[in-house]
C-alpha positions in Angstrom: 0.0 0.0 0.0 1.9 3.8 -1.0 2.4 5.8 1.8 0.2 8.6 0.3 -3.7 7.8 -0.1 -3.7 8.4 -4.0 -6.4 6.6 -5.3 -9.7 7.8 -5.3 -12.4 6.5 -3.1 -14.7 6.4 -6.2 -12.7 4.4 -8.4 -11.9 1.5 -5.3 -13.4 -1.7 -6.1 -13.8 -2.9 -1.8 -13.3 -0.8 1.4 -10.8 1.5 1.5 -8.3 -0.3 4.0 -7.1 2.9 5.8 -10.8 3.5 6.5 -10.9 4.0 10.4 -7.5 5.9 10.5 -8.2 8.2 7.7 -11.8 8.6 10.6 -9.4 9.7 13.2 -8.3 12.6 10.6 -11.3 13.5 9.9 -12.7 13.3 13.7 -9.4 15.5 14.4 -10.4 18.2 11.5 -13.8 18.0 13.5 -12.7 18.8 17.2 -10.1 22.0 15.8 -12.9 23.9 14.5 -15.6 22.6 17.5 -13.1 23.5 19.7 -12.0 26.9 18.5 -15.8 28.0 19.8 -15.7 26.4 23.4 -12.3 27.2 24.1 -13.1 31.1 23.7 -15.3 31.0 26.7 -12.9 30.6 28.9 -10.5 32.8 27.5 -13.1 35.8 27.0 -12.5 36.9 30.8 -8.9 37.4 29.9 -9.0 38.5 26.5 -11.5 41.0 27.6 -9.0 42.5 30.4 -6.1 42.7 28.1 -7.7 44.6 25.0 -10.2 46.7 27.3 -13.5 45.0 25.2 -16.5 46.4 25.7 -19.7 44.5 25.7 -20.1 44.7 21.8 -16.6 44.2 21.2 -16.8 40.7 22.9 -19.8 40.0 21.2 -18.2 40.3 18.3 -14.7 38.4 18.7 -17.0 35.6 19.8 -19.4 35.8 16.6 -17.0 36.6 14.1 -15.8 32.9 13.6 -19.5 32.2 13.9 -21.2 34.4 11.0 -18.8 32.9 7.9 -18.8 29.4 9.2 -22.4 29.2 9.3 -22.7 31.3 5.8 -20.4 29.8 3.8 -21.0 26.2 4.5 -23.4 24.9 1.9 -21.6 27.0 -1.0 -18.3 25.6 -0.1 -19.6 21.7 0.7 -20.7 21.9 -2.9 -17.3 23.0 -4.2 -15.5 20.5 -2.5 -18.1 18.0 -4.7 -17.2 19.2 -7.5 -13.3 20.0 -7.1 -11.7 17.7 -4.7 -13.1 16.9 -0.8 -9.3 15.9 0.5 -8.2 19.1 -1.0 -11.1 21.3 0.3 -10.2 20.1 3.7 -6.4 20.5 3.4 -7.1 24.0 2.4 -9.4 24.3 4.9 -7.1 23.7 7.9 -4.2 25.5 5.9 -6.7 28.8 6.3 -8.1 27.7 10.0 -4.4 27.7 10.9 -3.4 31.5 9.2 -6.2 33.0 10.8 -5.1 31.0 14.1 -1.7 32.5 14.0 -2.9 36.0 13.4 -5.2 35.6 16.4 -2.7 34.7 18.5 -0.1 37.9 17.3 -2.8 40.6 17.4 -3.3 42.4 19.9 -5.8 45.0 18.5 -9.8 44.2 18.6 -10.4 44.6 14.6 -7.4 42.8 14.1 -8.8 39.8 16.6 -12.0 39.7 15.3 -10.8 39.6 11.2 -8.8 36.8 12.4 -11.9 34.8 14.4 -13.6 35.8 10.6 -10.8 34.6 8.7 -11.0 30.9 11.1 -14.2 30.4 10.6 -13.9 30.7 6.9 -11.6 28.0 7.0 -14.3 25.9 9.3 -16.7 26.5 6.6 -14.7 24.6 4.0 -13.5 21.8 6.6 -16.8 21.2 8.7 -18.9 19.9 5.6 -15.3 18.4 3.9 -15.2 15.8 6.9 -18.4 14.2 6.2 -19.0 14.3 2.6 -15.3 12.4 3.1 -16.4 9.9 5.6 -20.0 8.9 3.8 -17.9 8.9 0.4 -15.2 6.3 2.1 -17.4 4.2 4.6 -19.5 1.5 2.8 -23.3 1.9 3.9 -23.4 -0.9 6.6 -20.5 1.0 8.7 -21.9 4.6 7.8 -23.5 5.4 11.5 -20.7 3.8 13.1 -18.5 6.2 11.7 -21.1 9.0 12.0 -21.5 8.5 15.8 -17.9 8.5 16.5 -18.3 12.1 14.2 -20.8 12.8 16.5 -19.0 11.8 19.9 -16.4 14.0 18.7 -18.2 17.2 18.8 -19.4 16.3 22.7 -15.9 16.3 23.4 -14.7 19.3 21.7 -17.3 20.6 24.1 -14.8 19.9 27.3 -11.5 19.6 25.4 -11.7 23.6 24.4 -11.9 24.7 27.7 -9.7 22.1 29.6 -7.3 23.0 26.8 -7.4 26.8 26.9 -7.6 26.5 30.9 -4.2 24.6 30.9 -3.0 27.2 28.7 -4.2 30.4 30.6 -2.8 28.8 33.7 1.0 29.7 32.4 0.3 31.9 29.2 -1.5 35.0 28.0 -5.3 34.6 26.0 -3.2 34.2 22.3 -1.9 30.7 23.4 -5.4 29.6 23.2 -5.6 30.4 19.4 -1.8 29.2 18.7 -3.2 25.6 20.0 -4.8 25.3 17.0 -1.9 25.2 14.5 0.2 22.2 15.4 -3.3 20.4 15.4 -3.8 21.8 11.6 -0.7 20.8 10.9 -1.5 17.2 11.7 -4.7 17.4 10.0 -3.1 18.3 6.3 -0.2 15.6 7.2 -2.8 12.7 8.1 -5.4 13.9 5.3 -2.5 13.9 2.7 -1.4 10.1 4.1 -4.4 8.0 5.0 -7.8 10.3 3.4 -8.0 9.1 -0.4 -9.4 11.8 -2.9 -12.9 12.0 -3.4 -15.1 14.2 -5.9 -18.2 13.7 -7.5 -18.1 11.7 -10.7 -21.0 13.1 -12.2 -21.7 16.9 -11.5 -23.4 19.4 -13.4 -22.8 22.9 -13.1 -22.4 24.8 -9.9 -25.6 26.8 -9.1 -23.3 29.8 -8.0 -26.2 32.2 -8.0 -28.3 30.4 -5.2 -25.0 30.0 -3.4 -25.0 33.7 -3.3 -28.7 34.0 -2.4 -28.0 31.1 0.7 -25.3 33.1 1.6 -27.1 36.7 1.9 -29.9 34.9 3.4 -28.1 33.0 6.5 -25.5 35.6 6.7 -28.1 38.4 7.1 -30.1 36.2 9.6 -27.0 35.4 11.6 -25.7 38.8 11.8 -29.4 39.8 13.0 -30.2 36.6 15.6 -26.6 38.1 16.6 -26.9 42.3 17.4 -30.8 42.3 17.8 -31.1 40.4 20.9 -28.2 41.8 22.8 -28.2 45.1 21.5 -31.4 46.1 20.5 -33.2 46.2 17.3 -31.8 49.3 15.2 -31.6 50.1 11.7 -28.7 47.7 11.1 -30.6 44.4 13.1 -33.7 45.1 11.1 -32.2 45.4 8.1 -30.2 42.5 8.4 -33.8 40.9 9.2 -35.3 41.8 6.4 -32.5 40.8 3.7 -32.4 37.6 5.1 -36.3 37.4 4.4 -35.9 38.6 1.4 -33.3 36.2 0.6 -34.9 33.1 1.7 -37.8 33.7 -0.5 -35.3 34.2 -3.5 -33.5 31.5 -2.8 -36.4 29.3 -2.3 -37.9 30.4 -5.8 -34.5 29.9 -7.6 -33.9 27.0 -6.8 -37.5 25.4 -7.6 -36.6 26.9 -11.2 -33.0 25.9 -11.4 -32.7 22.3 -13.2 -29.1 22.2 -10.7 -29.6 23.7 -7.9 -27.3 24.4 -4.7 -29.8 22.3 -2.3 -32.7 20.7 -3.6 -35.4 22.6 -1.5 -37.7 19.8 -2.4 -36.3 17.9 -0.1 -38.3 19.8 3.0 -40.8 17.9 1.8 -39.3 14.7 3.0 -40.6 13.9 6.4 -36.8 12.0 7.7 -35.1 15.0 6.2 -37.1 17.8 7.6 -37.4 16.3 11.1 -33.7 15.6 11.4 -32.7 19.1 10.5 -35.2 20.7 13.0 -33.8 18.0 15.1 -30.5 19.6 15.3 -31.4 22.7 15.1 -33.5 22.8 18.3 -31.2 20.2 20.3 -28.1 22.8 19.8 -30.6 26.2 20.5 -31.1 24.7 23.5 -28.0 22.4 24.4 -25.0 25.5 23.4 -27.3 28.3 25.1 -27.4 26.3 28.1 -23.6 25.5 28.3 -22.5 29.0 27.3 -24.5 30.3 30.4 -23.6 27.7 32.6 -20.1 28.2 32.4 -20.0 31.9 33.3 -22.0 30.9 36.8 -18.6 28.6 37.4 -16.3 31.1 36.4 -18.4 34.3 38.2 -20.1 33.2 40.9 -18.1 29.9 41.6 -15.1 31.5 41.1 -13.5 28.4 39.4 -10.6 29.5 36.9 -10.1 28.8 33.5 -8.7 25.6 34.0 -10.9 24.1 36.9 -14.0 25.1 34.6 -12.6 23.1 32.1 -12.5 19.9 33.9 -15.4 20.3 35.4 -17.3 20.0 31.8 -15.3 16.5 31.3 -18.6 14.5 32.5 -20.6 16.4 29.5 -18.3 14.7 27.2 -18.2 11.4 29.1 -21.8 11.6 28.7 -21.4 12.3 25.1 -19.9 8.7 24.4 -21.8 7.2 26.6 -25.1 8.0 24.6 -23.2 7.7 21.0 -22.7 4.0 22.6 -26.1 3.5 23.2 -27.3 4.9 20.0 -25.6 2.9 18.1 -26.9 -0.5 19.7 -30.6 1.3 19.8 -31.1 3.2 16.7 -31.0 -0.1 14.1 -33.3 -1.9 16.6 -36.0 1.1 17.5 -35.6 3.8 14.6 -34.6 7.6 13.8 -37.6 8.9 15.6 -37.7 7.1 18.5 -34.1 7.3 19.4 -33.8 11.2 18.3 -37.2 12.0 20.0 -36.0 10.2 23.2 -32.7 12.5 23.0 -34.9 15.5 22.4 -36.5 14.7 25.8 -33.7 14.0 28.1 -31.8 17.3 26.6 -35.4 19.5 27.3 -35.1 17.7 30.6 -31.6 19.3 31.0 -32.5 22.5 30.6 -35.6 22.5 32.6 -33.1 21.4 35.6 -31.5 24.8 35.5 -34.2 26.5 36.5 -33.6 25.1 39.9 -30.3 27.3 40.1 -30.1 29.9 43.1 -27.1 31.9 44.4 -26.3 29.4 46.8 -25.8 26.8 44.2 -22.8 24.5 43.9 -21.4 22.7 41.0 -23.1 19.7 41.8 -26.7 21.5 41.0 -25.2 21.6 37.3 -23.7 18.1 37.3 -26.9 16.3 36.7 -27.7 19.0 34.1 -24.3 18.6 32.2 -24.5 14.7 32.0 -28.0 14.6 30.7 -27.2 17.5 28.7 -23.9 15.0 27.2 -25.8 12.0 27.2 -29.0 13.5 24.9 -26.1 14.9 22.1 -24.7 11.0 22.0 -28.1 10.0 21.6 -29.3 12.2 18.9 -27.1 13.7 16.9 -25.4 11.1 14.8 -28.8 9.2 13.8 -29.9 12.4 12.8 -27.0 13.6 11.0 -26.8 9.8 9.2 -30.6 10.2 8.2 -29.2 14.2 6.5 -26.4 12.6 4.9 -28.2 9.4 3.6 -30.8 11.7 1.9 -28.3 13.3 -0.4 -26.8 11.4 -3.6 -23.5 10.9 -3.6 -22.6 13.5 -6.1 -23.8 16.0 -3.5 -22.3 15.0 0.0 -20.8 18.1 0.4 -24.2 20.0 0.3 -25.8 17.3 2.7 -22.3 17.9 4.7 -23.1 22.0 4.8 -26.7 21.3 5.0 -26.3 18.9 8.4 -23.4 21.4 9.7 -25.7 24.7 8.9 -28.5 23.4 10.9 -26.3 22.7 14.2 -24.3 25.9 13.6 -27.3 28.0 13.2 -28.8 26.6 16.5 -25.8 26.8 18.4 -25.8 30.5 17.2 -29.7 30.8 17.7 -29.3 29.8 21.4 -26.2 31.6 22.5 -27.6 34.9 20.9 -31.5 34.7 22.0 -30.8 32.9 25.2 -28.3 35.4 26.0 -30.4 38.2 25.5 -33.0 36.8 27.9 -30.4 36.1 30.6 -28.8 39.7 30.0 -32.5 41.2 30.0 -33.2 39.5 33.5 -30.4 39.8 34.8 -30.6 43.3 34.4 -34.0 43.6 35.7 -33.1 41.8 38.6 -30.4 43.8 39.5 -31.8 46.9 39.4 -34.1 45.7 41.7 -32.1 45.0 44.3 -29.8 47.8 44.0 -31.5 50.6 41.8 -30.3 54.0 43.5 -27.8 52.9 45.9 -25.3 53.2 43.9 -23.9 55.9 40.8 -25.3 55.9 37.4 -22.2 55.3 35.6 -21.1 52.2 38.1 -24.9 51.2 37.9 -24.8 51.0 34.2 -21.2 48.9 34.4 -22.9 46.7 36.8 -25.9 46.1 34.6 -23.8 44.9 31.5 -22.9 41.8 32.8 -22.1 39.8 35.8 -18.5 40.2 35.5 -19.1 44.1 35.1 -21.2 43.6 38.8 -18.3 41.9 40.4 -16.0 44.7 39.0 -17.7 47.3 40.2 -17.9 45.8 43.7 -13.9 45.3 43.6 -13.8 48.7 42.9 -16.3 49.7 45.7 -13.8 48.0 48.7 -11.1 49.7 47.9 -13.0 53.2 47.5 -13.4 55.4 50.9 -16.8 55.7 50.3 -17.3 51.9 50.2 -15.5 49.1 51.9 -15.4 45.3 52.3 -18.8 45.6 53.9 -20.9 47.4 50.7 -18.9 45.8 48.0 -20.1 41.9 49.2 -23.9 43.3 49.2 -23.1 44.1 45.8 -21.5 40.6 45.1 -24.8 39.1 46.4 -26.9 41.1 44.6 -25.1 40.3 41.5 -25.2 36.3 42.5 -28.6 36.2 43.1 -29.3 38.2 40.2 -27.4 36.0 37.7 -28.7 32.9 39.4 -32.2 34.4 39.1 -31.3 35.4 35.1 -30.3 31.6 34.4 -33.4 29.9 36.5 -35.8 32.4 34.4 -34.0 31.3 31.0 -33.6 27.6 31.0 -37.7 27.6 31.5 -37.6 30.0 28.9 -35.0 27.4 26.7 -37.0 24.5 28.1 -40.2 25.7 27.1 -38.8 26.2 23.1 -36.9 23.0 23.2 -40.0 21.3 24.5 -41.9 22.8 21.7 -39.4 21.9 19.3 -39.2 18.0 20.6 -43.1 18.2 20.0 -42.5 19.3 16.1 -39.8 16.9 15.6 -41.7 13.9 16.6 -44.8 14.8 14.5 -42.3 15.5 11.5 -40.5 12.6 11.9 -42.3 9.5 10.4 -42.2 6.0 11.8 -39.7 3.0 11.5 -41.4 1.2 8.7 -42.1 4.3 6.7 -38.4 5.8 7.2 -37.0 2.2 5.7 -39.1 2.3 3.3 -38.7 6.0 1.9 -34.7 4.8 1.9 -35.5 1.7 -0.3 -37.1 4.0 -3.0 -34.3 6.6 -2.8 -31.9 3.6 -3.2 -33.9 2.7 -5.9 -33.9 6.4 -7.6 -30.3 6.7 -6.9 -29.0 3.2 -9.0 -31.7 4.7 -11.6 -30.1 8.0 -11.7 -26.7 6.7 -12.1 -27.8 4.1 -14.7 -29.2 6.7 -17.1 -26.1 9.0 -16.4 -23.8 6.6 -17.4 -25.6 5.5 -20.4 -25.5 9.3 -21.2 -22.0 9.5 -20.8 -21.5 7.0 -23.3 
């Protein structure tokens, strides 16, 4: 066998024999660009310090990775179709690793957040690259094997990020946790280039370039609004952003029900196992990355854990993780997409609801049981989901399917942080003002109101004023406890009431065992036509 994987998945006549290491590169290419999100939590404190970022500004470093990766994915799966999938994700990590160094240089907020924008370009090409690559190499009988350990990977990138970046912080400044990322790029082009074989599709039309735009404008726009609107009201530039991205869906819809190519087949809604999984994973990570995100700034604020101790202490989510991705994959043969996905649905909703038992005197074992059922409900439902997405693309187009799949969770993961964060910021707010309207000055109010570290700030600064002391700055720091408990207890009931809903929709969309198997016999049977009549045309 050559050292270098030259020959091309599509023209092998058996399984590719490097199959399950060239699934450790791709699972690797998966946890870089997971874990470039997660491990920015931790590090925001730090980063926010150091550079003097404001509320928006943070906002923004955050986001910046998030609005590319989520626009750009579809457009970009379907290049890698038509080009080359290995090279889309060397290229990929090549541009995930420039922007990573930049990151890590800077030390000026524009320049930070053009360099979270320029990684999460490059996670837009390698995101959808790693499973149109693993469906295009795994024969069908191992396919949701494979899938689930895809899926397990993205429930540990959920811990590794932060117990990473903690380690880091512990000894080194915030641009350590961005420099992580290269040697792990680096490995990711050098395993691609030896054990991922080349993959394309052998029979593509055109590329419908002008619906890619439209897709772009549309989840771009409705990114960038979901982003400012909630947390910093709804100007001329959110509503804009709101309407383009209206606009843009309807033009994308109408093109591509004319186009005899088009970018995604929007047809395919229609399909009850692909319509259900994608509001599957769009609701799970609304609710699951909303919850985590706020979670984590009770251990690091009120807790007072440190970068590193927070990190560890999200290590039973991604145990959890596993654990359900082992379960699913003895379950979902034997019970079906929509019972095992609807069951996951329920735990997770289950999850959230538990947060709204949080109070200032909390401890970390109040989250625990959250954070493992949390874990548990991604291992249980993501990769039958994700394998029912891919399985209803041909394989000309697993790139779209890829971007299609990765949109979906990106855009909930996105939907949650932003509107969940707005209703935490809101009541938290509220709360606060409450308890400690008019005791103190309007500028230190208003500083206090931002956010819960701005509260504890101000109260640092009140014992060491002579106006103040030890005595008034720990009413503050309860105030602000309570309050922020009292923001997350009123927002996971908020969460768990939409997730709920959402787990009600996906289980009326979802159809039924027998019904599923047998939609996947006649697109079988559709796909050997298709390919029949395009090879006949071909010669």
């Amino acid at each position: 066998m050559p050292l270098i994987a030259n020959t091309p998945a599509e023209k092998m006549t058996g399984p590719y024999p490097r199959r399950w290491w060239a699934l450790l590169v791709l699972c690797l290419s998966l946890l870089i660009v997971v874990m470039a999100n997660t491990s920015l939590v931790v590090a925001a404190p730090d980063l926010s310090k150091d550079l003097g970022l404001s509320s928006s500004d943070l906002q923004w470093v955050i986001d910046g990775y998030t609005v590319p990766y989520a626009a750009l994915m579809l457009v970009l799966g379907a290049i890698g179709d038509k080009y080359s999938r290995r090279s889309a994700l060397v290229l990929g990590l090549l541009i995930f690793a420039g922007g990573s160094v930049m990151g890590g240089l800077v030390h000026e907020t524009d320049l930070v957040i053009i360099a979270r924008a320029t990684m999460g370009v490059g996670a837009a090409v390698v995101m959808p690259a790693t499973l149109s690559l693993l469906v295009a190499i795994f024969p069908r009988a191992e396919r949701a094997k494979a899938i689930t350990a895809w899926s397990a990977t993205s429930g540990l990138a959920i811990a590794a990020g932060p117990v990473a970046a903690g380690w880091l912080l512990e000894e080194h400044a915030w641009g350590s946790t961005f420099l992580m990322n290269v040697p792990l790029a680096v490995f990711g082009v050098i395993g691609a280039l030896l054990l991922v074989p080349p993959s394309k599709a052998e029979v593509m039309g055109r590329i419908d370039y002008v619906g890619g735009l439209l897709s772009i404008v549309f989840i771009g726009s409705l990114v960038y609004a979901t982003i400012e609107g909630p947390h910093f009201g709804w100007g001329a530039g959110p509503i804009s952003a709101a309407v383009v991205a209206a606009v843009g869906l309807a033009a994308f819809v109408a093109w591509e029900l004319k186009h005899p190519n088009p970018m995604l087949d929007v047809r395919k809604f229609k399909e009850r196992p692909f319509s259900g999984s994608m509001l599957a994973v769009l609701f799970f990570f609304f609710g699951t990355f909303g919850s985590i995100y706020y979670s984590t700034q009770f251990l690091q604020f009120v807790l007072e854990y440190n970068a590193l101790a927070t990190g560890i202490r999200l290590l039973p989510l991604a145990g959890a993780v596993f654990v359900g991705a082992a379960v699913t994959g003895k379950l979902a043969p034997k019970l079906g997409v929509k019972l095992v996905v609807g069951a996951g649905m329920v735990i997770g909703t289950a999850g959230v609801f538990l947060l709204t038992q949080i109070e200032s005197g909390s401890t970390y074992s109040d989250f625990l049981t959250p954070l493992l059922m949390l874990g548990f409900a991604i291992g249980l439902s993501l990769s039958p989901a994700t394998d029912t997405i891919m399985g209803s693309f041909p394989e000309s187009e697993l790139g779209v399917g890829g971007g299609a799949n990765d949109t979906a969770l990106e855009l909930g993961c996105a939907l949650g942080i932003a509107v969940l964060g707005s209703l935490l910021a809101t009541s938290y707010k509220d709360k606060l003002t409450d308890m400690v309207g008019g005791r103190l000055p309007a500028e230190a109010m208003d500083t206090a109101k931002d956010s819960v570290g701005g509260g504890l700030a101000v109260a640092e600064h009140i014992a060491k004023t002579p106006g103040g002391g030890p005595q008034q700055a720990q009413t503050l720091i309860e105030a602000v406890h309570e309050s922020f408990a009292h923001a997350i207890a009123h927002t996971s009931l908020i969460g768990a009431i939409i997730m709920g809903a959402g787990t009600l929709i996906v289980i009326a969309v979802l159809p039924g065992r027998k019904a599923t198997g047998k939609h996947r016999q006649e697109e079988s049977a559709a796909a050997e036509a298709a390919a029949e009549s395009e090879t006949v045309g071909a010669v």
